[in-house]
Backbone bond lengths (Angstrom), bond angles and torsions (degrees), N, CA, C in turn:
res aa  C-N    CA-C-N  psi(-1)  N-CA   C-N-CA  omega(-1)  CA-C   N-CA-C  phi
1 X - - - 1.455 - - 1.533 107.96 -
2 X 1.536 119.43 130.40 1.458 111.93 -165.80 1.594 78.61 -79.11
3 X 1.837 94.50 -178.04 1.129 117.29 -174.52 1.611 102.36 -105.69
4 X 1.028 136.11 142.41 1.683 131.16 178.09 1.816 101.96 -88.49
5 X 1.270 90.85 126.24 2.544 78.71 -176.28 1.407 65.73 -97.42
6 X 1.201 169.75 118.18 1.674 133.42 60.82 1.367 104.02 -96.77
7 X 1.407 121.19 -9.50 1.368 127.58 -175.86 1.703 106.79 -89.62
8 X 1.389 103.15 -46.68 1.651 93.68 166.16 1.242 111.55 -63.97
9 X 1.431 131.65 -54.55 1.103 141.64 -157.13 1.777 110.99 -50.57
10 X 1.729 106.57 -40.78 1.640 105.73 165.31 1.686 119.62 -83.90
11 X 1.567 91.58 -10.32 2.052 90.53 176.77 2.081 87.15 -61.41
12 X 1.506 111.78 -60.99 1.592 124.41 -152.71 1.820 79.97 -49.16
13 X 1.129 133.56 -37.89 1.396 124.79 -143.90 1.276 111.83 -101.12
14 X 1.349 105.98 -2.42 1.378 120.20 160.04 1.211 125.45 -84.60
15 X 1.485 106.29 -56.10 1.061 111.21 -173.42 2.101 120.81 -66.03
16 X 0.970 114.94 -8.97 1.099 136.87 155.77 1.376 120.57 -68.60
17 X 1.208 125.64 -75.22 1.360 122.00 175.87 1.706 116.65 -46.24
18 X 1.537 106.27 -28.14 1.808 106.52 174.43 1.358 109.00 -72.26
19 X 1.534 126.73 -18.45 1.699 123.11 171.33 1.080 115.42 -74.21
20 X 1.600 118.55 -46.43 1.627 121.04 160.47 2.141 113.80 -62.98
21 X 0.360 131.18 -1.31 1.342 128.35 -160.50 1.673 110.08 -101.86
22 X 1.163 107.27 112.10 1.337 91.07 -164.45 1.907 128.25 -102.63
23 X 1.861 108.38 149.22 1.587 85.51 -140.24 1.856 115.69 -57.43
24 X 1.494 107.20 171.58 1.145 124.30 -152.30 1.860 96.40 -84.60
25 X 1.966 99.81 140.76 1.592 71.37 169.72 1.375 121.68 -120.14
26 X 1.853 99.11 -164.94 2.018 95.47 -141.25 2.041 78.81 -71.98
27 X 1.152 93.86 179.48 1.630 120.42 -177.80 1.480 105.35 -68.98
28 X 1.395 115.24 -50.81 1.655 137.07 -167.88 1.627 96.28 -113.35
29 X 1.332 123.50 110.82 1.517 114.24 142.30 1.296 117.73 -72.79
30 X 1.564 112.64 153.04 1.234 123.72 -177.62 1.706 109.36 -64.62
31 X 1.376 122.43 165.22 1.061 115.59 176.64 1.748 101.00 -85.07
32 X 1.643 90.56 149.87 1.316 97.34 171.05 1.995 134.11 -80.89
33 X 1.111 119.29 109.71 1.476 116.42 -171.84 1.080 129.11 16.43
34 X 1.108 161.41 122.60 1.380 141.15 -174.53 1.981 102.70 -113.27
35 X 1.255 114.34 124.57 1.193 130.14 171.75 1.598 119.79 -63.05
36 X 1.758 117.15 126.15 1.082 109.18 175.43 1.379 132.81 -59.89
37 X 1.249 134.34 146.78 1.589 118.61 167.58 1.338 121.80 -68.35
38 X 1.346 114.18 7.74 1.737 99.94 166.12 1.298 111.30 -106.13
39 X 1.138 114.30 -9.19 1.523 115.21 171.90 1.287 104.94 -78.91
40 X 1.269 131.58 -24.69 1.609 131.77 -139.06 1.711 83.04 -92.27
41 X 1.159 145.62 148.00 1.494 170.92 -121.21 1.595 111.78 -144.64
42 X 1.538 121.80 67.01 1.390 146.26 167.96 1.773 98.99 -9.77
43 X 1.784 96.46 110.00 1.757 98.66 167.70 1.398 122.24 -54.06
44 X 1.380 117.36 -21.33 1.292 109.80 -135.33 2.086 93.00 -91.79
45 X 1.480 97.18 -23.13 1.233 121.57 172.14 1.447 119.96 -60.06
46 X 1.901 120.73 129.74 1.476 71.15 -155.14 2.303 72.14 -124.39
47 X 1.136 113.89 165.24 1.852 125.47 -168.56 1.419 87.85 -49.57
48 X 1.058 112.82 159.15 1.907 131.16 151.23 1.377 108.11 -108.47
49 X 1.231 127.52 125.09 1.397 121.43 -178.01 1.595 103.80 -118.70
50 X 0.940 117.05 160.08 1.843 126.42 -176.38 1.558 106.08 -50.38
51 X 0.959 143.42 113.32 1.120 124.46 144.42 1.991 129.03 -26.63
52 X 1.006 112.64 130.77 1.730 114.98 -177.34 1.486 105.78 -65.98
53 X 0.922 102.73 117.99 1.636 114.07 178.28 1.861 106.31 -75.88
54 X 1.614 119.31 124.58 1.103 96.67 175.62 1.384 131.41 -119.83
55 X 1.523 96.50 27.56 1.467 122.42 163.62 1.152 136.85 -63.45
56 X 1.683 112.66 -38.92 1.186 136.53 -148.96 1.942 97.02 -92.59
């Protein structure tokens, strides 16, 4: 049985483009983590930062 080359020729050309091809994504991403509220860092609170020293 001959071999058909335009028929290999799109198997080779497939199979190539599926190494470049990059994988597909899911439909639904998962949800992302959700952070507790006691960890979470009160707005109402507001940083203390160093005072600038103007000695140094």
């Amino acid at each position: 049985m001959p071999i058909d080359p335009y028929a290999a020729l799109n198997a080779m050309l497939r199979a190539e483009a599926a190494r470049f091809t990059p994988p597909a994504r899911k439909a639904r991403p998962t949800a992302p983590p959700t952070v507790p509220d006691a960890a979470a860092e009160p707005e109402s609170e507001q940083k203390r930062t160093a005072p600038a020293d103007s000695a140094a």
